[in-house]
N, C-alpha and C positions, 0 to 999 in steps of 0.2 A: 351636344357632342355625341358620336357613333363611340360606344364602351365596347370593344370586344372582349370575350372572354374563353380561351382556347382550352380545350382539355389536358392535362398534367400528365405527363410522358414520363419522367423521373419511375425509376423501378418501385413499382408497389406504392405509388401515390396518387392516393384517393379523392384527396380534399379539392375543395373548388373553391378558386378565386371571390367568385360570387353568389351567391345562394338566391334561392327566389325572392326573400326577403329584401336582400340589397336590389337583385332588379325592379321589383314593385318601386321600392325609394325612387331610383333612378329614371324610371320611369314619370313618377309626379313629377319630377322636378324637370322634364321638361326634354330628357336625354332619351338617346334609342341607346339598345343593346343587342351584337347579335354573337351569338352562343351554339359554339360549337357541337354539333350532337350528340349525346351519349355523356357532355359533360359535366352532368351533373349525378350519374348515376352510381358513383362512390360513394353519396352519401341519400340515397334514394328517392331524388330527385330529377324524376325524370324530362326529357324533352318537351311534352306537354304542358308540367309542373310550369315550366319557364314562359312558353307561349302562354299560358294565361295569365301571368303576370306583366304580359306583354313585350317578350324579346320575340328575336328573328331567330332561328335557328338556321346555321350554315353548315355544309356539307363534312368542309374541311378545315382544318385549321390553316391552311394559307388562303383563303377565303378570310378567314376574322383577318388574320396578320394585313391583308392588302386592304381591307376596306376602313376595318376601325381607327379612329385619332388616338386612342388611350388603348393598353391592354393591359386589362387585370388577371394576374395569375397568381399562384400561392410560390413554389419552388424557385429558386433561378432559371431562365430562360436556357436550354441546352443547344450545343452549337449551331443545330440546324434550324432553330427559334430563334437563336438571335441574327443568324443571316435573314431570316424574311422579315427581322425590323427594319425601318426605313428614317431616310433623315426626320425630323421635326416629331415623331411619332411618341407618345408618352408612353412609357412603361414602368407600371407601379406592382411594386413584388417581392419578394426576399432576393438579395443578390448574397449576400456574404462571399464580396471580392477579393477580401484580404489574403485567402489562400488559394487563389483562382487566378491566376494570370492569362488562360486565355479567354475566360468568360470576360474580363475587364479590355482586351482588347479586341474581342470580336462586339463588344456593345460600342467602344468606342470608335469603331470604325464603322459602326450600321449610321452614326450619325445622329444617335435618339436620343430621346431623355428618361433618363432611367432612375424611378425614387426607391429606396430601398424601405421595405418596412422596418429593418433591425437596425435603421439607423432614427428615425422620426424619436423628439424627445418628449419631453412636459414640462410644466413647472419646477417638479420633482426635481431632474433628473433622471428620472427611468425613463427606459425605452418602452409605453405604452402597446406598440404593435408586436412587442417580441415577447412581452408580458405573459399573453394567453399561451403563446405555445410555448413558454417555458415552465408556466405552470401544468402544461400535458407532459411535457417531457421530465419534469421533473417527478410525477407523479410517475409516469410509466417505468422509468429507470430505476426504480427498487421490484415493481413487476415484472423487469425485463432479467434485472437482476437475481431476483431467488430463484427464477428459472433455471436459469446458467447455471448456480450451486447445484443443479439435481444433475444425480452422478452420469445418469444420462448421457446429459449436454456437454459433460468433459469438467462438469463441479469437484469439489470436497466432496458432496452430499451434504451439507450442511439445509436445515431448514433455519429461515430466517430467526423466526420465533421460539426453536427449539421449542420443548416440552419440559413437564416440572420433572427436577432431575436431571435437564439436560440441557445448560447453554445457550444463550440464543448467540446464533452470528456477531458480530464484530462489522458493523459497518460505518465507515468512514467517508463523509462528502467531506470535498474540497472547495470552498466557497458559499457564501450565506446568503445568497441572495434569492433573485426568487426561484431559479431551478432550485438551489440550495435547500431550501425554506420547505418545498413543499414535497423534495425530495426524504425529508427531514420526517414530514409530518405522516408519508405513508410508512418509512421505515418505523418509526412510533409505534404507531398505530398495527403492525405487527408484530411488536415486542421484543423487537432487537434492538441490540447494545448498539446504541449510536453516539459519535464524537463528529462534531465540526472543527473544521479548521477556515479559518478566517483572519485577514490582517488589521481589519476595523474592531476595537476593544466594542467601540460601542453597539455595533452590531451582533456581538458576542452576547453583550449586554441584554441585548432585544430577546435576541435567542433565547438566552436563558430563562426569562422572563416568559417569552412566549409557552414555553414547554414546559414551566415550570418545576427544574432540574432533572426533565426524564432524560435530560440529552448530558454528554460532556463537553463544553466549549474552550476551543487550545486556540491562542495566539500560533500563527503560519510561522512559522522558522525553517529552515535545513533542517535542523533536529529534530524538531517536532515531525514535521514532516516523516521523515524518517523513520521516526522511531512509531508513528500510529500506523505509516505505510506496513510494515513488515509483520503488524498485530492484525491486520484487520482480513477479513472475508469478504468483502465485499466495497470495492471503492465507487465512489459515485463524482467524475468530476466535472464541476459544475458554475468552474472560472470563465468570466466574460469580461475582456473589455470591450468596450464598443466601436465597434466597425473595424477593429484592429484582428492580427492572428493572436489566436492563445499561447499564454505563454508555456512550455513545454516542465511542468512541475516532475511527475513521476517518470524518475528517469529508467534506463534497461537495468541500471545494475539496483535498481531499487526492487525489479521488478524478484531476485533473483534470492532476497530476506522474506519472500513472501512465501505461505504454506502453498502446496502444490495444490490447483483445482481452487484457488481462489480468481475473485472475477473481479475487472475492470468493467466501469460503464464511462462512456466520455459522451457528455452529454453536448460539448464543445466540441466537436466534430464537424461542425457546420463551419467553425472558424478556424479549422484546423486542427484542432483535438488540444490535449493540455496534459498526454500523455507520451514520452517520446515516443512509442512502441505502435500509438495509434495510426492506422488505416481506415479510411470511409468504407463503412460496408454497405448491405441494403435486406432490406426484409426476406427477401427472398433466401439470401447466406449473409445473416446476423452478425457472426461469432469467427473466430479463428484464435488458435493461440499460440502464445511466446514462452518459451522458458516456462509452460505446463500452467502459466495465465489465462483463463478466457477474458478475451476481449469481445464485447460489445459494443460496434461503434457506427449504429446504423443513423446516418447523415438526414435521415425526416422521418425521427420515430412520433409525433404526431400523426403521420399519415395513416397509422395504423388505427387509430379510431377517430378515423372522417368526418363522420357526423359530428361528435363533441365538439371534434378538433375547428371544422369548418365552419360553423354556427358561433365558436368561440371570437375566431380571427375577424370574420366579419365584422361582429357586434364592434370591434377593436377597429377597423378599416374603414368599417363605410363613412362616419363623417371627415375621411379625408379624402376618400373616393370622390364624395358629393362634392366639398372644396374645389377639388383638382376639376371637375367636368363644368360646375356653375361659375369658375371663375378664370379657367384657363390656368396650366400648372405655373406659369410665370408672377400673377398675379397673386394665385393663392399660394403659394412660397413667397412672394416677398411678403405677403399681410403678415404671416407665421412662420416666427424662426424658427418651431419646432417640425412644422414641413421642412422646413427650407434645409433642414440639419439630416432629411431624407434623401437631398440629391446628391449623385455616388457620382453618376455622368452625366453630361451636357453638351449634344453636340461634337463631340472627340473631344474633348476638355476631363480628364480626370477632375473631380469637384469634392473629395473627401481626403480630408489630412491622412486619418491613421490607416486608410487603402493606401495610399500614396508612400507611408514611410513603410507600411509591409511588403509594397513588390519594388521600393526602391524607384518610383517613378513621379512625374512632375506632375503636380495639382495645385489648383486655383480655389481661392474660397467658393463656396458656391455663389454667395448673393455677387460677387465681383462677375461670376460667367452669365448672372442674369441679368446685370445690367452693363455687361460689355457692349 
């Protein structure tokens, strides 16, 4: 199979689909790769780097778009990305359709097959491909966030960690999982007063256990809600269901109990945010704010440390990469439901439930569009 792999257009995004490690892989096994130039130099990997691990290096990205059967990318395909897909052509990538209506109908009408990384499952339950970058993103968004507090940026002034004598912050993540979790563990780990809120007791339970009562864990209510929203400096929200929009918790008038020069992060911002108040932002202009809130809700804060970020994903991608190229995406989605739980589109066929009940439109199980 011809893998192309285009350079990432999205504002201030670094990361690369494929690294030279995954081309070396794909390579052995027996696939060409050709690689758009300059795309791998976000994470300082240059066009050479990739020729010696044996890709083709192309001019243009509608050069990879017309030649290669699969394209690997990191971001959603942006509208002029997804016009140069073509019918039958696989496209494996983060889409997060659910708050995106014309990305879902400009891929549905190129004809392609589009697998999404933030949908693919496991055993578990977890989403394996959304894992790494949620543990970047959950990590950066207490980094992103003590920034914000400095008076600077439009904060309180609050340091995270205060000093002896003086308070540390008040921060509050909404959701335990693994944004949650590791969101959790950098807040810790600088010495702010941290409370979870969460609807699973037992997860609570883990929590507690994990951090060994450095944290507070609150059963999710209205009230609760409410009553941690209006205490705290620093929110972190970090609600996912999967493949569906977030659901909209802190609302304006909540925002309006809070101290002035405190900060939002919405780490759900990829699915729509899980904030009412939230807007996608980008690295370039982070922040803006409501009712004397800073918001941060920049829609690929992984992309801002590339290398980590992109070396991570990988590690997490490629043996479905290799699946999808040595076995054909039809084959290797039906061997594995937990591929198969990655197809969003097929063909002009919407192929995901909770995209289909977010923009209100008709869908077909997947494995039924693959063996229609």
């Amino acid at each position: 199979m011809l893998i192309g792999l285009p350079k990432e257009i999205k504002n201030h995004e670094y990361r690369v689909g494929l690294t030279t490690v995954s081309v070396r892989e794909l390579i052995a096994n027996g696939h060409s790769v050709l690689v758009q130039t300059t795309a791998g130099e976000g994470i300082g990997e240059a066009d050479q780097a990739y020729v010696d691990a044996g890709a083709t290096i192309a001019a243009s990205a509608e050069e990879v778009f017309e030649k290669a059967e699969m394209i690997v990318k990191v971001k959603e395909p942006q509208p002029n990305e997804c016009k140069m897909l073509r019918p039958d052509q696989v496209l494996f990538t983060y889409l997060h359709l659910a708050p995106d209506p014309q990305q879902t109908d400009l891929l549905m009408n190129s004809g392609s097959i589009a697998i999404a990384y933030e949908t693919v499952t496991d055993n578990d339950g977890g989403l394996p491909l959304l894992a790494p970058m949620s543990e970047v993103a959950g990590r950066m968004s207490i980094q992103a966030g003590a920034m914000c507090l400095e008076k600077s940026r439009g904060g309180s002034g609050k340091l995270l960690g205060g000093v002896p004598g003086v308070a540390p912050a008040n921060v509050l993540v909404i959701g335990g999982g693994v944004v949650g979790t590791n969101a959790i563990q950098m807040a810790v780990g600088m010495q702010a007063n941290v409370t979870v809120l969460d609807r699973s007791i037992e997860r609570l339970r883990e929590l507690d256990a994990q951090f060994g009562g450095k944290i507070s864990t609150v059963y999710s209510s209205k009230a609760s809600l409410e009553k941690h929203v209006s205490e705290s400096d620093l929110i972190i929200g970090a609600v996912l269901i999967p493949g569906a929009a977030a659901p909209k918790l802190v609302t304006r008038d909540m925002l309006k109990t809070m101290r002035k020069g405190s900060v939002l992060v919405d780490v759900a911002i990829d699915q729509g945010g899980c904030f009412e108040t939230s807007k996608a932002t980008t690295h370039e202009d982070p922040t803006y704010i409501v009712d004397d809130i800073v918001h941060y809700c920049v829609a690929n804060m992984p992309g801002a440390v590339a290398s980590t970020s992109a070396h991570a994903l990988n590690h997490a991608t490629l043996p479905f990469t290799l699946a999808l190229a040595n076995k054909g995406y039809r084959d290797a989605c039906l061997a594995d439901p937990h591929l198969l739980e990655g197809l969003n589109v097929h063909k002009g066929q919407l192929t995901n439930g909770p995209v289909g009940v977010a923009l209100n439109m008709d869908f077909i199980e997947p494995a039924v569009a693959l063996k229609a």
